[in-house]
C-alpha positions as CSV (number, residue, x, y, z in Angstrom):
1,X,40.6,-28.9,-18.7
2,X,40.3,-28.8,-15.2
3,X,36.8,-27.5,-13.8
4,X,37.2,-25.4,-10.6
5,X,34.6,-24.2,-8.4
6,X,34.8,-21.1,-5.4
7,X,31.8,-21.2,-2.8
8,X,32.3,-18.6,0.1
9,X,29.8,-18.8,2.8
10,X,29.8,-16.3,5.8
11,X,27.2,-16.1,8.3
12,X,26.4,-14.2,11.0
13,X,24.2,-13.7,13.7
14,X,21.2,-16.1,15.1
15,X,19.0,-18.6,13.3
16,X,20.8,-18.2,9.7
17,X,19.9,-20.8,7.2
18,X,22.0,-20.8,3.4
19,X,21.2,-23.8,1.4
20,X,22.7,-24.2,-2.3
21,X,22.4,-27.0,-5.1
22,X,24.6,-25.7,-8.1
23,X,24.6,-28.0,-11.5
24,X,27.4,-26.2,-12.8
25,X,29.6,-24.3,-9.8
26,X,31.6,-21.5,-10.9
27,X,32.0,-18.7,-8.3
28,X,28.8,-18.1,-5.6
29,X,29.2,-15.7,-2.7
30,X,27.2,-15.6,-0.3
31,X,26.6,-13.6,3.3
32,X,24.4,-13.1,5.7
33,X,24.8,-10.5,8.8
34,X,22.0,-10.6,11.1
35,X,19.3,-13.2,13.0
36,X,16.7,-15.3,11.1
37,X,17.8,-14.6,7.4
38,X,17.3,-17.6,4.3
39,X,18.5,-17.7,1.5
40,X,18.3,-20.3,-0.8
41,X,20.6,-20.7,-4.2
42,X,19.3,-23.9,-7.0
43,X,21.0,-23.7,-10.6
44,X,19.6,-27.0,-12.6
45,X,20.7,-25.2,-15.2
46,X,23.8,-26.1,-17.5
47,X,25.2,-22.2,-17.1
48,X,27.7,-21.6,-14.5
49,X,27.2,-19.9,-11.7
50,X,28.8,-16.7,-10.7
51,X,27.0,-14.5,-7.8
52,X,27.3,-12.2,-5.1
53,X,24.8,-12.1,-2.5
54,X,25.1,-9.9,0.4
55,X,22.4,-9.9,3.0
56,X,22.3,-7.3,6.1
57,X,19.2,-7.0,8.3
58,X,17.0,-9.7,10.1
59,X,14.0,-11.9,9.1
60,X,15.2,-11.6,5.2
61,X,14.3,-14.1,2.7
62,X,15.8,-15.0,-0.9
63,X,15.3,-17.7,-3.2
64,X,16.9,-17.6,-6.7
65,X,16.5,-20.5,-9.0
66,X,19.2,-20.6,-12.2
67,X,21.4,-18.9,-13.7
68,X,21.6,-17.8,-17.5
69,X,23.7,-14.7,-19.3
70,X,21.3,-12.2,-17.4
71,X,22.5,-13.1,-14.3
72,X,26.3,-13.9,-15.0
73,X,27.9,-11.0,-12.7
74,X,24.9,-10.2,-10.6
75,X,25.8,-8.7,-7.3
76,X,22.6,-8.3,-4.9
77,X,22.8,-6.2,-1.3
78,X,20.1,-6.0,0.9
79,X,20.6,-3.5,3.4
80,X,16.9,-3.8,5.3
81,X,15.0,-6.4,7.5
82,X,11.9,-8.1,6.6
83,X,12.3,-7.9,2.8
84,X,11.1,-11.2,0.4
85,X,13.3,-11.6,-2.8
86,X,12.3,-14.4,-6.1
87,X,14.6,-14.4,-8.5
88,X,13.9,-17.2,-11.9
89,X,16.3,-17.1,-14.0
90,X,15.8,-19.9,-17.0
């Protein structure tokens, strides 16, 4: 069995910072459309990954941590500027 993994990573705009560490890659999607947005993606855990995260605004920060059966399928869109998002998901 082959193990296969699809990241897709757009930015744009000024001063955009997207960092992930994935223990188990599976499908992440990630945007960002606007100036001075973070977000930052961990999974330690042994459940795959498979996310959509959609950011639009400026000055936005998200930090999710894990993945688990909860969060299989999530889709998250932020449509607003100055918003703080903590996601733990163990």
């Amino acid at each position: 069995m082959e193990n296969k993994s699809i990241d897709i990573v757009t930015q744009i705009g000024t001063g955009n910072l997207i960092e992930v560490i994935d223990k188990t890659p599976s499908y992440i999607e990630l945007s960002q459309t606007g100036n001075f947005n973070t977000t930052y993606f961990v999974n330690p855990n042994n459940y795959p990954t498979n996310a959509e995260i959609n950011v639009r605004g400026s000055g936005n920060y998200i930090d999710i941590t894990g993945s688990n059966s909860i969060s299989d399928g999530m889709k998250i869109n932020i449509n607003a500027n100055d918003m703080t998002i903590f996601m733990r998901n163990y």
